[in-house]
ChimeraX commands (.cxc) that place a marker at each C-alpha (Angstrom):
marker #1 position 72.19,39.67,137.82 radius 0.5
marker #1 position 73.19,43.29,138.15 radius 0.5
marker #1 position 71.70,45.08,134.80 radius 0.5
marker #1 position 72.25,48.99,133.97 radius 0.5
marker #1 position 71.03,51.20,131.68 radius 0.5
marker #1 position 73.10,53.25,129.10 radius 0.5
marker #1 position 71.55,56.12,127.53 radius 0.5
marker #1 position 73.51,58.01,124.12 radius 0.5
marker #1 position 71.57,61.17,123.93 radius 0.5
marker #1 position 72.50,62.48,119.90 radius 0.5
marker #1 position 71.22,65.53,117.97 radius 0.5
marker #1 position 68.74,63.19,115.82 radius 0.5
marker #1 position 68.69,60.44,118.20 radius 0.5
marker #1 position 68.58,58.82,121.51 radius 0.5
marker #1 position 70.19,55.56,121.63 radius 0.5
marker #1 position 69.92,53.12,125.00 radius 0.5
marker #1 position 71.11,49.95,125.77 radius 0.5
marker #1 position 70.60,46.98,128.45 radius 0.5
marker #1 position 73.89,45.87,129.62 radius 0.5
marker #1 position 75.41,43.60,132.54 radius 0.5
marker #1 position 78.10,44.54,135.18 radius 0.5
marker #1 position 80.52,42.62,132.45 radius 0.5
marker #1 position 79.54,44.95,129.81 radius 0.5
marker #1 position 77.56,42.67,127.89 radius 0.5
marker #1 position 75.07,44.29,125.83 radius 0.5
marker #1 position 71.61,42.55,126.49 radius 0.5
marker #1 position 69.49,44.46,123.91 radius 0.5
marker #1 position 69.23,47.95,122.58 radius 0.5
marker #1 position 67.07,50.69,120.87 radius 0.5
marker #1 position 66.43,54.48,119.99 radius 0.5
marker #1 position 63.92,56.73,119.12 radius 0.5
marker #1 position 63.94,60.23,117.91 radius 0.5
marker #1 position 65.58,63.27,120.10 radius 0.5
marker #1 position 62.90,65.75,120.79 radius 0.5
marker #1 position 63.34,69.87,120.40 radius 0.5
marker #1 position 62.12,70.81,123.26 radius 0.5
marker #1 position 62.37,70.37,126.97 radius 0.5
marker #1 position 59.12,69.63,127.82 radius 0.5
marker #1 position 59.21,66.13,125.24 radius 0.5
marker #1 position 62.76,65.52,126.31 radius 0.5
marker #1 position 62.24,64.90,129.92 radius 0.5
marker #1 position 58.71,62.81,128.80 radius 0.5
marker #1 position 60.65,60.74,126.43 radius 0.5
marker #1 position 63.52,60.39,128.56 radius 0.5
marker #1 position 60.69,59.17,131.32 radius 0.5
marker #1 position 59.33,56.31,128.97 radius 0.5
marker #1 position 62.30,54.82,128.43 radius 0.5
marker #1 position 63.87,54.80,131.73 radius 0.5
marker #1 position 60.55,53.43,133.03 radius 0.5
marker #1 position 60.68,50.30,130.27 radius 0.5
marker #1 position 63.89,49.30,132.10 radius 0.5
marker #1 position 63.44,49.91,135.74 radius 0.5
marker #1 position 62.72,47.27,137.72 radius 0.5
marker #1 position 65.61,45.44,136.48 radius 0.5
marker #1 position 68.36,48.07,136.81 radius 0.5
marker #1 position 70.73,48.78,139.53 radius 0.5
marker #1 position 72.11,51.96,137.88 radius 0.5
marker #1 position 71.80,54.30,134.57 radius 0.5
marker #1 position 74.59,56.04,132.76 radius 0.5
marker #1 position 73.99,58.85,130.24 radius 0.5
marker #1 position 76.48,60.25,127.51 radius 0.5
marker #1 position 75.58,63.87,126.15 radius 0.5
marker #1 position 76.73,66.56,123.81 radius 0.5
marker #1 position 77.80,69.69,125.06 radius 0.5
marker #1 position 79.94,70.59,127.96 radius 0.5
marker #1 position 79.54,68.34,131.05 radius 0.5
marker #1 position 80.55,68.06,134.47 radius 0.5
marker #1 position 80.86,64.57,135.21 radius 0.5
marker #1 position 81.21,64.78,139.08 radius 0.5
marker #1 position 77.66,66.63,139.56 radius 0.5
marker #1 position 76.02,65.76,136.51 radius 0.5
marker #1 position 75.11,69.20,135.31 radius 0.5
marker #1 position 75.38,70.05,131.54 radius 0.5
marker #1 position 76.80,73.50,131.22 radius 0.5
marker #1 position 76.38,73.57,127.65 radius 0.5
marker #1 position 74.11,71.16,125.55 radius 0.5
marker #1 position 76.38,71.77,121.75 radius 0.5
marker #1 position 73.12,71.45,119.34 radius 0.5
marker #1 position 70.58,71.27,122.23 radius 0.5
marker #1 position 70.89,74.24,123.64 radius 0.5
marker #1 position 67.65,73.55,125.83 radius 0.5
marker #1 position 69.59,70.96,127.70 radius 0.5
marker #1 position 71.73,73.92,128.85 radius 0.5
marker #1 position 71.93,73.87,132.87 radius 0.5
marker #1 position 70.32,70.52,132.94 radius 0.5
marker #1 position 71.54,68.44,135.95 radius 0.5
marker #1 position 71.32,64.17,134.82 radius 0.5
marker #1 position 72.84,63.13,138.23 radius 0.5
marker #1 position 69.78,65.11,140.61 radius 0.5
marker #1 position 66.75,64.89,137.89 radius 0.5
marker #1 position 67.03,60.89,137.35 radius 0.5
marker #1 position 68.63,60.02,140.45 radius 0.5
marker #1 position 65.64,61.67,142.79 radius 0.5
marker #1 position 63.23,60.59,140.13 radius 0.5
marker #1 position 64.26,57.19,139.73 radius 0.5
marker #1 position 66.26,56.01,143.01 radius 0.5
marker #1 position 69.17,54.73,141.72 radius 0.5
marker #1 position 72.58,55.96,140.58 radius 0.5
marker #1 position 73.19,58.06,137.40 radius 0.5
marker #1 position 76.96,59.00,136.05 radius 0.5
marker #1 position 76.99,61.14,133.14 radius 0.5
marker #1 position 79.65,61.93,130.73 radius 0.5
marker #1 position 80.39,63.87,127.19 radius 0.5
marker #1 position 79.52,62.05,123.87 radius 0.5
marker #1 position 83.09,62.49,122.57 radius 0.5
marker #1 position 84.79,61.32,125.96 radius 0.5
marker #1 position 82.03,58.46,126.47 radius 0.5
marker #1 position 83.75,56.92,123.20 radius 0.5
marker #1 position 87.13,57.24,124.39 radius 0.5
marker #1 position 86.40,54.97,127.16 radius 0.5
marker #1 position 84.98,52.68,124.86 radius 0.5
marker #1 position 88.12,52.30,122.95 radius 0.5
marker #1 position 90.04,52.35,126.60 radius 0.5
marker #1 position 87.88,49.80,128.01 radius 0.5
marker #1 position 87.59,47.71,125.22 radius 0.5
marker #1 position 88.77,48.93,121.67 radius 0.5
marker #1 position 92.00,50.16,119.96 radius 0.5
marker #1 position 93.10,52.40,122.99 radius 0.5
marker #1 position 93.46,49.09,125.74 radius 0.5
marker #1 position 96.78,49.30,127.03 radius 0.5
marker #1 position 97.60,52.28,124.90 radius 0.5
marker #1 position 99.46,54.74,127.56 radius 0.5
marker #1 position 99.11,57.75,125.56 radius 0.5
marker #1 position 96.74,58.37,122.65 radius 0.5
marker #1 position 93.97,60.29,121.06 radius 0.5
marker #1 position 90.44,59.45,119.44 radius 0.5
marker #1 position 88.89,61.17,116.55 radius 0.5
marker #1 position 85.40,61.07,116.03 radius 0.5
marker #1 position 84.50,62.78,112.86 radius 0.5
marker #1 position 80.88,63.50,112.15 radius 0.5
marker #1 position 78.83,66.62,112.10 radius 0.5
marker #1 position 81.33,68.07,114.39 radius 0.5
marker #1 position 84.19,66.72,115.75 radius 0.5
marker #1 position 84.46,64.82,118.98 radius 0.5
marker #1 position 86.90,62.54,120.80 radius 0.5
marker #1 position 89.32,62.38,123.82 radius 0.5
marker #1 position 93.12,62.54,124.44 radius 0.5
marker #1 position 94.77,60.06,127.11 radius 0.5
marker #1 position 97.60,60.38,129.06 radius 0.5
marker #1 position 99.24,57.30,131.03 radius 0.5
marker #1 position 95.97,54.70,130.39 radius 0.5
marker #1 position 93.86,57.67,131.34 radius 0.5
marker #1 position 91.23,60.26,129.73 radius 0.5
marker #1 position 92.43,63.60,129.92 radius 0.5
marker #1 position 89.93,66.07,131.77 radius 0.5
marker #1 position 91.99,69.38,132.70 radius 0.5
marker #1 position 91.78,71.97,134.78 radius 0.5
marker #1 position 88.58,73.23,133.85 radius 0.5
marker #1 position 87.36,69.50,132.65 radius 0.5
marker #1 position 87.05,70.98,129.30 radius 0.5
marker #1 position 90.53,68.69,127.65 radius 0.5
marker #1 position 89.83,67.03,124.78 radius 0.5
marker #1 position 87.54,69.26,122.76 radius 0.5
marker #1 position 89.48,68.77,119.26 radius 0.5
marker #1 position 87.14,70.82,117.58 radius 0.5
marker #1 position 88.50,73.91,118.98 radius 0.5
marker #1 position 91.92,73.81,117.19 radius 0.5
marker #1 position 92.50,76.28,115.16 radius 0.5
marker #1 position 94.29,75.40,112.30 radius 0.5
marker #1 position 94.92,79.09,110.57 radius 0.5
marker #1 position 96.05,82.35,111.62 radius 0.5
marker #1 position 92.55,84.15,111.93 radius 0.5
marker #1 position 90.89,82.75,115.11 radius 0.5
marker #1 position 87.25,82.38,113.97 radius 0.5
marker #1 position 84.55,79.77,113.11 radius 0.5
marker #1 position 86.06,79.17,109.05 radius 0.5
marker #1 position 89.51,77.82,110.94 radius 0.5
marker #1 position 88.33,75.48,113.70 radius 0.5
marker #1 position 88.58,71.77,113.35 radius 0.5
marker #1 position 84.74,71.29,114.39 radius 0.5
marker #1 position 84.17,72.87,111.11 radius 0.5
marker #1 position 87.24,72.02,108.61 radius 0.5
marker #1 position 87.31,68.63,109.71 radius 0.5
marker #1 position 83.51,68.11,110.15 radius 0.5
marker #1 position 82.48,65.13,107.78 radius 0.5
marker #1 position 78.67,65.84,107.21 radius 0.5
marker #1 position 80.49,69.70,105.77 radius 0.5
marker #1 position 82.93,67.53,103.44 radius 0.5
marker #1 position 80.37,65.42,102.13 radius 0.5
marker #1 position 77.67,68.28,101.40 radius 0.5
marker #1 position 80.52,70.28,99.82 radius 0.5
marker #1 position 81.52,67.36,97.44 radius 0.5
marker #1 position 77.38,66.37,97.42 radius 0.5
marker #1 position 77.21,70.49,95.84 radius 0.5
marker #1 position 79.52,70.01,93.40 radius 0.5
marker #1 position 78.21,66.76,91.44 radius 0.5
marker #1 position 74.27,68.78,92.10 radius 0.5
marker #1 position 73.14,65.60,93.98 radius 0.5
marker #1 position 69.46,65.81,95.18 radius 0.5
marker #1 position 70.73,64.78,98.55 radius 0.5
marker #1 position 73.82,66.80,99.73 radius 0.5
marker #1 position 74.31,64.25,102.69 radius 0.5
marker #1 position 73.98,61.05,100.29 radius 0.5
marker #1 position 77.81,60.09,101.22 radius 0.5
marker #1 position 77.61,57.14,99.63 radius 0.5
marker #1 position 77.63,58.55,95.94 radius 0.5
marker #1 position 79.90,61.37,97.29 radius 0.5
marker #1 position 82.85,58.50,98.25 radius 0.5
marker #1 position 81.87,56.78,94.76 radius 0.5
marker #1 position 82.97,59.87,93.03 radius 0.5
marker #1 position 86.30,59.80,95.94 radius 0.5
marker #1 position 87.23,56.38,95.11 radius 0.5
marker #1 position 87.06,56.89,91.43 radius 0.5
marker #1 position 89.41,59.94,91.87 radius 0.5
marker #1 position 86.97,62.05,90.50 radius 0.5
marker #1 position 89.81,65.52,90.17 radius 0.5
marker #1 position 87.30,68.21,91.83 radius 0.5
marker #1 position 85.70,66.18,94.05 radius 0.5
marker #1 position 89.47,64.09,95.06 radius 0.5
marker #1 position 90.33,67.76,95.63 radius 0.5
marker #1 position 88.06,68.62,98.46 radius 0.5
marker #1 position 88.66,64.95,99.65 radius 0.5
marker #1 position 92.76,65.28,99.90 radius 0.5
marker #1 position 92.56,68.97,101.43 radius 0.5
marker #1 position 90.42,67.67,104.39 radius 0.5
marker #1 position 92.63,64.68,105.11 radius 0.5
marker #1 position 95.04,66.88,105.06 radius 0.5
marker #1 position 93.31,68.68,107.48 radius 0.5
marker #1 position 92.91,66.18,110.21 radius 0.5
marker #1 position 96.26,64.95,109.50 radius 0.5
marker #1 position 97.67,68.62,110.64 radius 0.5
marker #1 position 95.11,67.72,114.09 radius 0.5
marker #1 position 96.64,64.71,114.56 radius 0.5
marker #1 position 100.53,66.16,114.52 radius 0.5
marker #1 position 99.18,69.45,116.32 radius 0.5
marker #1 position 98.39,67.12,119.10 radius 0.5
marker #1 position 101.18,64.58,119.20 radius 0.5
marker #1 position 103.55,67.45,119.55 radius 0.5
marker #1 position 102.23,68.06,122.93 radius 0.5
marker #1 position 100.87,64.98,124.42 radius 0.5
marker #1 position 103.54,62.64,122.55 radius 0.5
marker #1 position 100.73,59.98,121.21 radius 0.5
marker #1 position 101.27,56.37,120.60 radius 0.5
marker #1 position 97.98,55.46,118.86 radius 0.5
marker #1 position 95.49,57.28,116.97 radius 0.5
marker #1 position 92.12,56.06,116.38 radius 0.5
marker #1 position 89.65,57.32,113.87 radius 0.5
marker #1 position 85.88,56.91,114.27 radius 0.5
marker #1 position 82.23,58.11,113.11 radius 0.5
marker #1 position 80.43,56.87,110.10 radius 0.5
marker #1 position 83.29,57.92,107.05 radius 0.5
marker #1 position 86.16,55.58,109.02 radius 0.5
marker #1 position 84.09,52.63,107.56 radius 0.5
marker #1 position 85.90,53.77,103.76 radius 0.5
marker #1 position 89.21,52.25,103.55 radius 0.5
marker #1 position 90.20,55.45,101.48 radius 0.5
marker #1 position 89.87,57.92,104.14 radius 0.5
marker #1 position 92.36,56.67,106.51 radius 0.5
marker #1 position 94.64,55.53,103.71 radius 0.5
marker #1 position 94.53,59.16,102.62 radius 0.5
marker #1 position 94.90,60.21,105.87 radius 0.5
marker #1 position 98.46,58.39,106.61 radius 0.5
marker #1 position 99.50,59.71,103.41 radius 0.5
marker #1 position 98.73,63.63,103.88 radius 0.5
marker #1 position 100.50,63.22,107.39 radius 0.5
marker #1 position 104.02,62.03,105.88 radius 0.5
marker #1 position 104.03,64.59,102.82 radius 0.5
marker #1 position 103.54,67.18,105.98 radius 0.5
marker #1 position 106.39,65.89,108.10 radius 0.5
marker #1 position 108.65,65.43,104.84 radius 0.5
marker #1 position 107.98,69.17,103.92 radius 0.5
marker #1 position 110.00,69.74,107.17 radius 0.5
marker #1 position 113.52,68.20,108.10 radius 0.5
marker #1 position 113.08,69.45,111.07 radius 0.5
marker #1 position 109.71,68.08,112.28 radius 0.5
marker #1 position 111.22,64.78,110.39 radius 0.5
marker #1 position 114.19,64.32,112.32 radius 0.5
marker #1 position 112.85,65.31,115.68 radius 0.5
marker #1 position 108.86,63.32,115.83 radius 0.5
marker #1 position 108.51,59.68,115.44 radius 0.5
marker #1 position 104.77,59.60,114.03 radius 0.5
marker #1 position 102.00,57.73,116.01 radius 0.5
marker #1 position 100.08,54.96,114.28 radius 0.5
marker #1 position 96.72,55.30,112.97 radius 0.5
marker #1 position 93.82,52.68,113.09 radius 0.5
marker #1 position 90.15,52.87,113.38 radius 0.5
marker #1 position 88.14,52.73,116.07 radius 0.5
marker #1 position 86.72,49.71,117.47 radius 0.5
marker #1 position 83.18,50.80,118.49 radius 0.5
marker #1 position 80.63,52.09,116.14 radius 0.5
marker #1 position 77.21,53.38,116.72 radius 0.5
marker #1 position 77.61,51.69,119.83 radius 0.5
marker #1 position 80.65,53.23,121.32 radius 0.5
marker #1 position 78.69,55.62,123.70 radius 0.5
marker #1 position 76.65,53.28,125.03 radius 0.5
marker #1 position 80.08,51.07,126.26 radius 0.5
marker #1 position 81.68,54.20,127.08 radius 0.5
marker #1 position 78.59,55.58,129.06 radius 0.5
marker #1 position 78.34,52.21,131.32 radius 0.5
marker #1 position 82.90,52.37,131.61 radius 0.5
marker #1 position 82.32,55.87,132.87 radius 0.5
marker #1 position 79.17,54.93,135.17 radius 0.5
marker #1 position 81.27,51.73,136.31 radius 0.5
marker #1 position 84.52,53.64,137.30 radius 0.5
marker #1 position 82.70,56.97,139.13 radius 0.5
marker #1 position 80.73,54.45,141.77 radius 0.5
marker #1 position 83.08,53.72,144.41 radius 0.5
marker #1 position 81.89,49.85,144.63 radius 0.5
marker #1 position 83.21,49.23,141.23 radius 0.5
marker #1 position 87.01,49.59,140.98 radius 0.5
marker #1 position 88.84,48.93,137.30 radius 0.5
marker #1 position 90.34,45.85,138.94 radius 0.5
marker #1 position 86.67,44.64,139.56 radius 0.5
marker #1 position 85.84,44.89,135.71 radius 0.5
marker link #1:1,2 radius 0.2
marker link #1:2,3 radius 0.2
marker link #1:3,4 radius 0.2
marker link #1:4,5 radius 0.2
marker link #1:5,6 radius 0.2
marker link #1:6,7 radius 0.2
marker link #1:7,8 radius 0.2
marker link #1:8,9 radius 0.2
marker link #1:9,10 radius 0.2
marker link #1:10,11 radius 0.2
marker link #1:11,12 radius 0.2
marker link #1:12,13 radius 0.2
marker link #1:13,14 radius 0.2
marker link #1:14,15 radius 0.2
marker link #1:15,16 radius 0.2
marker link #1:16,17 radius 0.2
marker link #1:17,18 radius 0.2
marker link #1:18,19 radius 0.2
marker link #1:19,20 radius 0.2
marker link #1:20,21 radius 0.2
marker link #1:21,22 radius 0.2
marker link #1:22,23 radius 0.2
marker link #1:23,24 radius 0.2
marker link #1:24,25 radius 0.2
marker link #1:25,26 radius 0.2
marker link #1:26,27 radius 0.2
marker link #1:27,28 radius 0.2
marker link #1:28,29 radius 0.2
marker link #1:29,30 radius 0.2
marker link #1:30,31 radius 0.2
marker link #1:31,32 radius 0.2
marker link #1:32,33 radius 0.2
marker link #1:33,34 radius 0.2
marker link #1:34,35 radius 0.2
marker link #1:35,36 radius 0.2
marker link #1:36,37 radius 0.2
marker link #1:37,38 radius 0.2
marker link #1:38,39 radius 0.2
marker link #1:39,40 radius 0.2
marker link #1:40,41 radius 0.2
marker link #1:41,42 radius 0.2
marker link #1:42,43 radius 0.2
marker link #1:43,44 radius 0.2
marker link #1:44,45 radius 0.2
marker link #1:45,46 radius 0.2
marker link #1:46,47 radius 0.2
marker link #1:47,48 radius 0.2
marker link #1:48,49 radius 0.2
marker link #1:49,50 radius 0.2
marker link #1:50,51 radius 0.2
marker link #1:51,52 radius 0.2
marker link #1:52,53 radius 0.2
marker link #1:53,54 radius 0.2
marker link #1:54,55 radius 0.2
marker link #1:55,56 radius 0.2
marker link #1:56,57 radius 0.2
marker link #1:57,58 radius 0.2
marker link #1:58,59 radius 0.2
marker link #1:59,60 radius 0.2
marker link #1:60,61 radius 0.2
marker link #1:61,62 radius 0.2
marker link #1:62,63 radius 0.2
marker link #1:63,64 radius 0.2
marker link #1:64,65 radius 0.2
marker link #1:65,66 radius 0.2
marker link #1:66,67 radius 0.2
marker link #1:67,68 radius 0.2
marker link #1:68,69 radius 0.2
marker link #1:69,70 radius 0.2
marker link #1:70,71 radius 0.2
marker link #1:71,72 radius 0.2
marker link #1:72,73 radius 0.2
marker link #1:73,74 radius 0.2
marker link #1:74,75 radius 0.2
marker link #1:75,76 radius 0.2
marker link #1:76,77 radius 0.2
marker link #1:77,78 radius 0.2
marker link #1:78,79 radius 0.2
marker link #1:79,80 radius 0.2
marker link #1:80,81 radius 0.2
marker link #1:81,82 radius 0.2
marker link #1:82,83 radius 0.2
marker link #1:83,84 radius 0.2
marker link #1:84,85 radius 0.2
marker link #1:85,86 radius 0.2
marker link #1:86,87 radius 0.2
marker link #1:87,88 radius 0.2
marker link #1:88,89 radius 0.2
marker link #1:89,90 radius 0.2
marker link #1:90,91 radius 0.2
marker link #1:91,92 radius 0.2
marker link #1:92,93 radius 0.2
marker link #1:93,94 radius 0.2
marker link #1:94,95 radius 0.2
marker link #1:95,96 radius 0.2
marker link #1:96,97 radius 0.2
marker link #1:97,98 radius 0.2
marker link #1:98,99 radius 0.2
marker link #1:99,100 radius 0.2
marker link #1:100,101 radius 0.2
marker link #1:101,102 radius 0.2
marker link #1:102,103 radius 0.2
marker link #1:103,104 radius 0.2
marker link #1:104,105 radius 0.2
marker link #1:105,106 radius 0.2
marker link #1:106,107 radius 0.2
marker link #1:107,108 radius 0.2
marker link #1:108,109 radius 0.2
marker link #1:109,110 radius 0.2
marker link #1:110,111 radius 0.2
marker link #1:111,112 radius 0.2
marker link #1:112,113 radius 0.2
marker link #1:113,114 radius 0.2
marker link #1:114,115 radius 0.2
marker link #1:115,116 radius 0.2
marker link #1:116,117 radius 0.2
marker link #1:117,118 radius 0.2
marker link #1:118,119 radius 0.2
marker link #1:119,120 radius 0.2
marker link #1:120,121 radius 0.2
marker link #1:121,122 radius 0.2
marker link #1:122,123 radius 0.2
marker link #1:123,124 radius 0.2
marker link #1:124,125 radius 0.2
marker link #1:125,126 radius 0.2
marker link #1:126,127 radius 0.2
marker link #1:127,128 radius 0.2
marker link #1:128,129 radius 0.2
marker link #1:129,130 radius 0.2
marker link #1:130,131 radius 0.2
marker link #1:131,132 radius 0.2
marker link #1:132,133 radius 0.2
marker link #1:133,134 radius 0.2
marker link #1:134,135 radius 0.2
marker link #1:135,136 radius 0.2
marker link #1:136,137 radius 0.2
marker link #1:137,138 radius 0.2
marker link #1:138,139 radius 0.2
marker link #1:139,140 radius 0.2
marker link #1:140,141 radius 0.2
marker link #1:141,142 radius 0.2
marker link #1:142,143 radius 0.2
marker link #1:143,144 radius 0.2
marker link #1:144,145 radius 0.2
marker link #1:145,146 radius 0.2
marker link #1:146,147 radius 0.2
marker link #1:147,148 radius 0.2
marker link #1:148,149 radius 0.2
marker link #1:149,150 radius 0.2
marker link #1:150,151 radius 0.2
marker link #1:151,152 radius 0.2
marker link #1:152,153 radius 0.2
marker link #1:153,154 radius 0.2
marker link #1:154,155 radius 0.2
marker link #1:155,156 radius 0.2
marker link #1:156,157 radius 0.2
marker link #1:157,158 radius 0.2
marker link #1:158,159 radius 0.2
marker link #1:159,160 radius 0.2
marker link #1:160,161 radius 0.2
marker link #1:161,162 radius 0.2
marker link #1:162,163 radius 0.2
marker link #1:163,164 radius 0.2
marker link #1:164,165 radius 0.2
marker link #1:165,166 radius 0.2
marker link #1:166,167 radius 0.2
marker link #1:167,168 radius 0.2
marker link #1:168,169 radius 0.2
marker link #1:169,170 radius 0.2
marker link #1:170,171 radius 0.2
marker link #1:171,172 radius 0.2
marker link #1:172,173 radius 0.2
marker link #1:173,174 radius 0.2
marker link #1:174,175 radius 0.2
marker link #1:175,176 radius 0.2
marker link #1:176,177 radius 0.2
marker link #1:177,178 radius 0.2
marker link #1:178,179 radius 0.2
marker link #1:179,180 radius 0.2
marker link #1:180,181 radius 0.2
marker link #1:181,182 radius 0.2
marker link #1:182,183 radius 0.2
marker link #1:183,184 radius 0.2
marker link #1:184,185 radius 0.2
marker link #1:185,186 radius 0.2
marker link #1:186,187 radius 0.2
marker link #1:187,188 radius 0.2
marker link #1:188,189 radius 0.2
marker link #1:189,190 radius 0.2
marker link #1:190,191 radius 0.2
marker link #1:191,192 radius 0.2
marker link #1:192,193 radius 0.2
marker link #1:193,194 radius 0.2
marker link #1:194,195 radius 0.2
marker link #1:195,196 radius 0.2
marker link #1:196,197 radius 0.2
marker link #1:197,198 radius 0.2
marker link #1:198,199 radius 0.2
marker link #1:199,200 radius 0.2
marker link #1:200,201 radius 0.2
marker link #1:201,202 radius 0.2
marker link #1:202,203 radius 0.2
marker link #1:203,204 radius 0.2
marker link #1:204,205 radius 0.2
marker link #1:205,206 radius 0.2
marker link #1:206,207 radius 0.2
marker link #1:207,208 radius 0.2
marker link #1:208,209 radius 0.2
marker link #1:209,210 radius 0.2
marker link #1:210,211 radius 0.2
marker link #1:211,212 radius 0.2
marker link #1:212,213 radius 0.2
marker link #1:213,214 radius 0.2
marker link #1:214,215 radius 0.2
marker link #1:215,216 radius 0.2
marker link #1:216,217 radius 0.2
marker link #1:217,218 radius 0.2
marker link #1:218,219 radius 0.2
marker link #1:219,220 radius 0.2
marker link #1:220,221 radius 0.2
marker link #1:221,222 radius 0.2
marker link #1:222,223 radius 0.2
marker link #1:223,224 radius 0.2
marker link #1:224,225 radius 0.2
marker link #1:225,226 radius 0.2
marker link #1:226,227 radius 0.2
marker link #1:227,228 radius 0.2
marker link #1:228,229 radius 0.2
marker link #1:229,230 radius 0.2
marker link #1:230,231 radius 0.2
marker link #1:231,232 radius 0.2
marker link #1:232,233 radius 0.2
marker link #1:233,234 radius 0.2
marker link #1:234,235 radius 0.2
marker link #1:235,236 radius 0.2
marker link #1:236,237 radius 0.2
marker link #1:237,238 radius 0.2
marker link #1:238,239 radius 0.2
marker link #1:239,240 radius 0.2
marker link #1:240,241 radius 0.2
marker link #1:241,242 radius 0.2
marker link #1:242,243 radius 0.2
marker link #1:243,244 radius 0.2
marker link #1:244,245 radius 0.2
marker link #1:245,246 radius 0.2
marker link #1:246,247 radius 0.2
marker link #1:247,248 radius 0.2
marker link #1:248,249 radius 0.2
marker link #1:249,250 radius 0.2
marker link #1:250,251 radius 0.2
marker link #1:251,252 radius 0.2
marker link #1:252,253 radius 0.2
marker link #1:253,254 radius 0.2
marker link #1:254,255 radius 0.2
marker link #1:255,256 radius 0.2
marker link #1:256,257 radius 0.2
marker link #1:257,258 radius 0.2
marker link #1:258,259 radius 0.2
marker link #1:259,260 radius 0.2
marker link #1:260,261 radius 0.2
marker link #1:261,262 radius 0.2
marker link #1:262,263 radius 0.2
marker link #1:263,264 radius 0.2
marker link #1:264,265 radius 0.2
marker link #1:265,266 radius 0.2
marker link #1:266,267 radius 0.2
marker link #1:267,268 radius 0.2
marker link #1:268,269 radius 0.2
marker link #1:269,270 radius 0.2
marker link #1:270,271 radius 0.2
marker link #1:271,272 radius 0.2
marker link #1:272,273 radius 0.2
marker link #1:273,274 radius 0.2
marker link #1:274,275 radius 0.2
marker link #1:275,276 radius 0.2
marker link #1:276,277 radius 0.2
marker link #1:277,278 radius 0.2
marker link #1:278,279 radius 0.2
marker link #1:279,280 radius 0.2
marker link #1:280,281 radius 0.2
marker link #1:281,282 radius 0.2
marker link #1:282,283 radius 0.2
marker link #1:283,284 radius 0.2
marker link #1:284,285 radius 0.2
marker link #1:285,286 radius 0.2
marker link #1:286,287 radius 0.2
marker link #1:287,288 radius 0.2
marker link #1:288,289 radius 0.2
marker link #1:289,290 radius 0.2
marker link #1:290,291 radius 0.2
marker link #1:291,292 radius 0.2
marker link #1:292,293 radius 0.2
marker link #1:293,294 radius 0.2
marker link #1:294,295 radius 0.2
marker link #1:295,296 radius 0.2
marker link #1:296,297 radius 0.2
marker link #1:297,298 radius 0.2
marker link #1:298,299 radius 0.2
marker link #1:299,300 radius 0.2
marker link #1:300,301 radius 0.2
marker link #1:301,302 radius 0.2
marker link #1:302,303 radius 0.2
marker link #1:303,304 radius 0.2
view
């Protein structure tokens, strides 16, 4: 049987997963993202060398700016020293087998293509709120990579007049800043304990509903910014906080008081429905194996 290896390299952690051609996950485990080069490429070696006799293939997912065609990271977001590093030649002459490589935010895109709340979707968009903001826009059943293979990076809408860091979605949309901010306010010892923070949310707590309402409100102004252009049918919401049942409620709500301030944005847009992703934790992993699956030429989408 034809086994591959998916690897989610995060911030905190590295995530990688046994799967089959199917896209069955076989088993699955992390450990801790080093902060340096020099660990990286030695942790990166242990694990790839747990799996290798039995794989026919390994597919990576990263942060940062990525060329999928020759496998070179441009950028590397928070780890900068993966800046220049090339997946495709390093593993592939290392190892002897095929690599594919592919951003973290597009990587769960194809998840939800492949096998989540975007199948058979034709046009859409995926939200992935979390430190930052990640995600992917399709158009016609397919990601969206642009001209300079940079489409898709939500977090760079601006959302206020003054083009600067304060006004960018990776920041007023970001759901680790939300949570701290609210975390601030109530002087909790841990200003990432979210759990306490959507306590205080659910039981409408005025200050902390506040913050809560103004950054729905937020990513419901995303979410109309980019229907206006691409025409979506389907939005999907991931990252940890799309677990609460509050947040997309609130969501749905903050996007119709927005349309009903305008006639004119009423009468012309027919709004795109909202769910929640299907993938979890997991969703790079999938969307790491999709991407490896559909860039080697043996492996055609009417094969999967």
């Amino acid at each position: 049987m034809c086994k591959y290896l998916s690897i989610d390299i995060g911030g905190t952690n590295i995530k990688f997963g046994l799967f089959d051609k199917s896209g069955n996950l076989i088993t699955k485990d992390y450990t801790s993202t080093p902060d340096n080069i020099s660990d990286f490429v030695k942790t990166l070696d242990k694990v790839v060398k747990k799996y290798l006799v039995n794989i026919k293939g390994i597919a990576v997912s990263v942060p940062g700016k990525v060329d999928s065609k020759t496998g070179i990271v441009y950028h590397g977001g928070s780890l900068h020293y993966l800046d220049q590093f090339n997946f495709k030649h390093i593993l592939g002459n290392k190892y002897h087998v095929p690599v594919e490589v592919e951003n973290d935010g597009r990587a769960a895109t194809l998840a939800e293509i492949w096998r989540g709340s975007m199948h058979n979707i034709t046009n859409g968009a995926v939200i992935i709120l979390g430190t930052g903001v990640g995600g992917g826009i399709i158009v016609n059943g397919k990601i969206l990579r642009g001209f300079h293979d940079q489409a898709g990076e939500i977090s760079f809408i601006t959302l206020g007049r003054a083009i600067d860091q304060n006004n960018i979605v990776g920041k007023l949309c970001s759901a680790l800043n939300m949570i701290e901010k609210c975390a601030e306010y109530k002087n909790l010892s841990n200003i990432d304990d979210g759990k306490k923070v959507f306590e205080a949310i659910n039981n409408k707590d005025p200050v902390i509903w506040t913050i809560f309402k103004n950054y729905c409100a937020a990513i419901a102004t995303t979410i109309l910014n980019i229907h206006s252009v691409i025409d979506i049918q389907r939005v999907a919401i991931g990252g940890g906080i799309s677990n609460q049942p509050v947040l997309l409620r609130q969501i749905k709500v903050e996007l119709l008081t927005a349309v009903e301030k305008s006639p004119k944005i009423a009468n012309n847009i027919e709004l795109p429905e909202i769910v929640t992703t299907t993938f979890l934790s997991d969703a790079n992993l999938y969307g790491g194996l999709y991407n490896f699956l559909n860039q080697q030429t043996e492996y055609k989408d009417n094969e999967l």
